[in-house]
C-alpha positions as CSV (number, residue, x, y, z in Angstrom):
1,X,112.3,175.2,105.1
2,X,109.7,173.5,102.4
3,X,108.2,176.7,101.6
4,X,111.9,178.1,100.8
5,X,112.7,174.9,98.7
6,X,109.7,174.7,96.8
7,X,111.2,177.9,94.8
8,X,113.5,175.5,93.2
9,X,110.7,173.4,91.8
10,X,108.4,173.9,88.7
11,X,105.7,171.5,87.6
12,X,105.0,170.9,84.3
13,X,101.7,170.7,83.7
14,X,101.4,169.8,80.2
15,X,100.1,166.3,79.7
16,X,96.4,167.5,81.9
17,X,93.8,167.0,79.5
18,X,91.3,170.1,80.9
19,X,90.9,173.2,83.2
20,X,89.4,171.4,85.7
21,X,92.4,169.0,86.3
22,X,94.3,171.9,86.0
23,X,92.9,174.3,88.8
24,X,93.0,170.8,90.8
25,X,96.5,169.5,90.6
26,X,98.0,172.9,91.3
27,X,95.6,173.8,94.3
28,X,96.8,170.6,95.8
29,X,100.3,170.5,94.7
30,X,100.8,174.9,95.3
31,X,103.0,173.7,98.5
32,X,105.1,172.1,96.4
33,X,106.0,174.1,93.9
34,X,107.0,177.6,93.3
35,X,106.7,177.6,89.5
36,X,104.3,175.9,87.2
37,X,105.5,175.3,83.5
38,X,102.2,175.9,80.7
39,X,104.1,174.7,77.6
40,X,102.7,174.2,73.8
41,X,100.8,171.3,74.5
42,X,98.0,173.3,76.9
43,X,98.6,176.6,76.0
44,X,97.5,175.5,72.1
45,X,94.2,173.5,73.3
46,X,93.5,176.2,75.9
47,X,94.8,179.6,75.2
48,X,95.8,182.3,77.4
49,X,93.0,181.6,80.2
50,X,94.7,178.6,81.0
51,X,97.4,180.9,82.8
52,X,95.0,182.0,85.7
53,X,94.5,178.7,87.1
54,X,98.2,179.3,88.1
55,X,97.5,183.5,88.9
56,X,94.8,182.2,91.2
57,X,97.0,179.8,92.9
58,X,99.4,183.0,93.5
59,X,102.4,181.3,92.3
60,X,105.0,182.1,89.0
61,X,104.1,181.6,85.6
62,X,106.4,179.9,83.1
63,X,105.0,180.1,79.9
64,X,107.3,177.5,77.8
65,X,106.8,178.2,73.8
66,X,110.2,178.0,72.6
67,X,109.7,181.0,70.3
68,X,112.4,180.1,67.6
69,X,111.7,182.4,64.4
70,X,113.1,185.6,62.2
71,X,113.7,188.5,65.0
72,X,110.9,190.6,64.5
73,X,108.2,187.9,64.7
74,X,110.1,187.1,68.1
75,X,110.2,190.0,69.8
76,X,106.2,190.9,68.6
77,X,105.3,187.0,70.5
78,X,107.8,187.7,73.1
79,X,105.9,191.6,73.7
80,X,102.6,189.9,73.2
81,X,103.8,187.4,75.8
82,X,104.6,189.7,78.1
83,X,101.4,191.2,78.5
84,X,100.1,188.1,79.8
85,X,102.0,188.5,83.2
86,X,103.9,185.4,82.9
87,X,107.4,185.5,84.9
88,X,109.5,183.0,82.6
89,X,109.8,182.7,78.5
90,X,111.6,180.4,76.5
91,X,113.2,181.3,73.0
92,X,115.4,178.6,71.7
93,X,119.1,179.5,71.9
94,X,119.8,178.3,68.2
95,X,117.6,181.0,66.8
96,X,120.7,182.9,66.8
97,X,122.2,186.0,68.8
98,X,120.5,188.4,67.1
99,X,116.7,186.9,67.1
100,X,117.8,186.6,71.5
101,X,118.5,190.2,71.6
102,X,114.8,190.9,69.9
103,X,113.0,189.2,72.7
104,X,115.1,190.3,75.5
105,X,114.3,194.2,74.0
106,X,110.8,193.5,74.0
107,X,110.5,192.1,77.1
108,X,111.8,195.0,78.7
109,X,109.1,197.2,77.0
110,X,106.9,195.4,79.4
111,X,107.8,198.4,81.9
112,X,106.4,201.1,79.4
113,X,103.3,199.3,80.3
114,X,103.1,199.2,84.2
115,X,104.7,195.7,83.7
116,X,107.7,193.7,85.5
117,X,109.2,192.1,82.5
118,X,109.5,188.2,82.4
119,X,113.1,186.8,81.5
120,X,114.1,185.4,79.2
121,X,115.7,182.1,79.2
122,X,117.4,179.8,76.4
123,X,116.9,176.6,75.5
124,X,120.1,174.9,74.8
125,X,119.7,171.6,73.5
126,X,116.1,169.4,74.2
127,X,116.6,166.9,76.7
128,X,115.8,164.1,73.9
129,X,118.6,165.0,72.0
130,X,121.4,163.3,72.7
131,X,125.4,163.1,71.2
132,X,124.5,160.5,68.3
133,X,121.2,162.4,67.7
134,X,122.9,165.8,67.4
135,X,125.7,164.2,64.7
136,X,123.6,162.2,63.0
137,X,120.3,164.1,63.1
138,X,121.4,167.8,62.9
139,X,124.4,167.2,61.4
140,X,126.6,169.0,64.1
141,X,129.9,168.0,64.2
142,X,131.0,169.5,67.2
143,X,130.4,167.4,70.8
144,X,127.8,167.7,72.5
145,X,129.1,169.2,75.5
146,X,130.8,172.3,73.3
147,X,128.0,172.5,71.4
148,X,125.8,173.9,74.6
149,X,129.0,176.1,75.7
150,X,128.2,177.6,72.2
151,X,124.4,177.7,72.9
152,X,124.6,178.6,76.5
153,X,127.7,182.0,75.8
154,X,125.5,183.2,72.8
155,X,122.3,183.2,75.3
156,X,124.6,185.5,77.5
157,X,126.0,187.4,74.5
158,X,122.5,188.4,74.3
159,X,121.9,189.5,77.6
160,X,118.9,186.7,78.1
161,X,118.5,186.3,81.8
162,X,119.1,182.6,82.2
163,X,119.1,179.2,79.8
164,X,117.4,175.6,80.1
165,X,120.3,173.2,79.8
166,X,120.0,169.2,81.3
167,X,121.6,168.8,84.4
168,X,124.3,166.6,83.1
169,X,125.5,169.4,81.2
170,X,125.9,171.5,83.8
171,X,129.2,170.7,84.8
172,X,130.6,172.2,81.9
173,X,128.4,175.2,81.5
174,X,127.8,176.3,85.3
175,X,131.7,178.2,85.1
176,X,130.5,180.2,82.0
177,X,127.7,182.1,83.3
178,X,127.5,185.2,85.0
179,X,126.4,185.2,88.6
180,X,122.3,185.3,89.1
181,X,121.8,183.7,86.0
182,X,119.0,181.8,85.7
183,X,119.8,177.6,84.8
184,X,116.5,176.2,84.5
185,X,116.6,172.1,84.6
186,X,114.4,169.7,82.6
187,X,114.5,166.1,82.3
188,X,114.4,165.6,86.4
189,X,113.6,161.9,87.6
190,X,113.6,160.2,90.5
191,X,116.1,157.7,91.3
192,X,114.4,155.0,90.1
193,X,112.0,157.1,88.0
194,X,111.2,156.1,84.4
195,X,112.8,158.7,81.8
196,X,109.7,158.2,79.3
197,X,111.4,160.1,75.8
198,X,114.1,162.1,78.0
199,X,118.0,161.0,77.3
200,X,119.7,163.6,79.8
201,X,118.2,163.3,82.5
202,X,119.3,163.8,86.6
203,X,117.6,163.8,90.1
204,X,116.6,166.5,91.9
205,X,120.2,166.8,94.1
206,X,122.1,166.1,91.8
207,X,121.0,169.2,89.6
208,X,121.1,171.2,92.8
209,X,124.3,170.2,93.1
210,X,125.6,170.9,89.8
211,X,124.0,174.6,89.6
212,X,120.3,174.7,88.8
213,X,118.3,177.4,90.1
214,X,114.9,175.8,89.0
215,X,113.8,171.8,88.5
216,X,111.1,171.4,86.1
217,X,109.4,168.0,86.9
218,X,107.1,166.5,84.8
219,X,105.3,163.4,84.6
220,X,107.2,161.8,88.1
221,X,104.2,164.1,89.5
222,X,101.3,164.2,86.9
223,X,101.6,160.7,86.4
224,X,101.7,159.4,89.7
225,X,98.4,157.9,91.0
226,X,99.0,160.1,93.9
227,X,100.4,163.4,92.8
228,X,100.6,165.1,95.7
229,X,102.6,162.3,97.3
230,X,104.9,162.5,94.6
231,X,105.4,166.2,95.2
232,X,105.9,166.2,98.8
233,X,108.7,163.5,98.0
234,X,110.5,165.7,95.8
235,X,110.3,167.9,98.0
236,X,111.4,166.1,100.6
237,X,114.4,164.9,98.7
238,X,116.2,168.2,98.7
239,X,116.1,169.0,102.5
């Protein structure tokens, strides 16, 4: 039963300040986890060769960028990504319909090359964004709520394979989306968990409950003065 669970749960492995702790954490933590999430943060200090501490473990890859640019200079990151043999990108849904479609094309080129293509996923709205932020900050007049029904069709429009969206969101975006599509959840706490910069933010049932198909958790784990602890709770918290 764990081992089928843990494919609901990504780690986020972003705040690890070297290889070594790296390789470590998801050796001990592989039970856990069916996912682990490199993002800006350790893919800029490390590069690529940062990913094979996760190959090695024999678990996904979800390489979390955010490519938001023109269309071309997307799809040539999102091709170039590809080739890395990650199984998840992110592109950030308010790049526009048209810069989606140019990763979701490239990443499917990935099969010219022997590849399986990675999907691609949309990134509604960050998790530290929240209604007065998005008024008063981005000037978007619209509520929040509508705003990432906006975000979330476009990424369909586009034929991505799946978007990042909070879990307290979900409730009005889960009936929008096509069957198997992908709803990856960030901003996942513990009951009594600190929520550190996050403003949207749900436990591990509750975004279960409400349609997520992947938890990303974060520091709850990496944090923790026993990770692997932490982990197995989570884990435990969904049986």
């Amino acid at each position: 039963m764990a081992r089928d669970l843990s494919d609901l749960l990504a780690l986020a492995l972003d705040n690890l300040q070297s290889p070594a702790e790296v390789r470590s954490l998801v050796a001990q933590t592989k039970h856990c986890f069916g996912t682990f999430k490199v993002g800006l943060e350790l893919f800029t200090r490390f590069g690529p060769p940062i990913l094979d501490l996760v190959f090695e473990s024999g678990r996904k890859v979800f390489l979390d960028l955010k490519f938001h640019d023109i269309p071309q200079t997307v799809g040539n990151a999102v091709r170039s990504a590809s080739r890395l043999g990650v199984q998840f990108i992110t592109v950030h849904a308010q790049g526009g319909t048209e810069m989606m479609k140019a990763a979701c094309s490239a990443a499917r080129t990935a099969r010219n090359e022997g590849l399986a293509p990675p999907k691609i996923v949309g990134v509604t709205l960050l998790t530290s964004i929240d209604a007065s932020a998005l008024l008063n900050e981005l000037n978007v007049s619209v509520a929040l709520e509508q705003h990432i029904k906006i975000l979330s069709l476009r990424a369909v429009d586009a034929l991505l394979d799946g978007i990042v969206c909070s879990a307290s969101d979900l409730p009005h975006v889960k009936p929008l989306l096509p069957d198997g599509f992908e709803i990856i959840t960030p901003g996942i706490r513990l009951l009594h968990g600190d929520a550190h910069d996050q403003k949207r933010v749900s436990t591990p049932k509750e975004a279960i409950r409400n349609g997520a198909t992947l938890l990303v958790i974060g520091r709850a784990v990496t944090e923790d003065k026993n990770p692997v602890a932490a982990a197995e709770g989570i884990l435990r918290s969904l049986e």
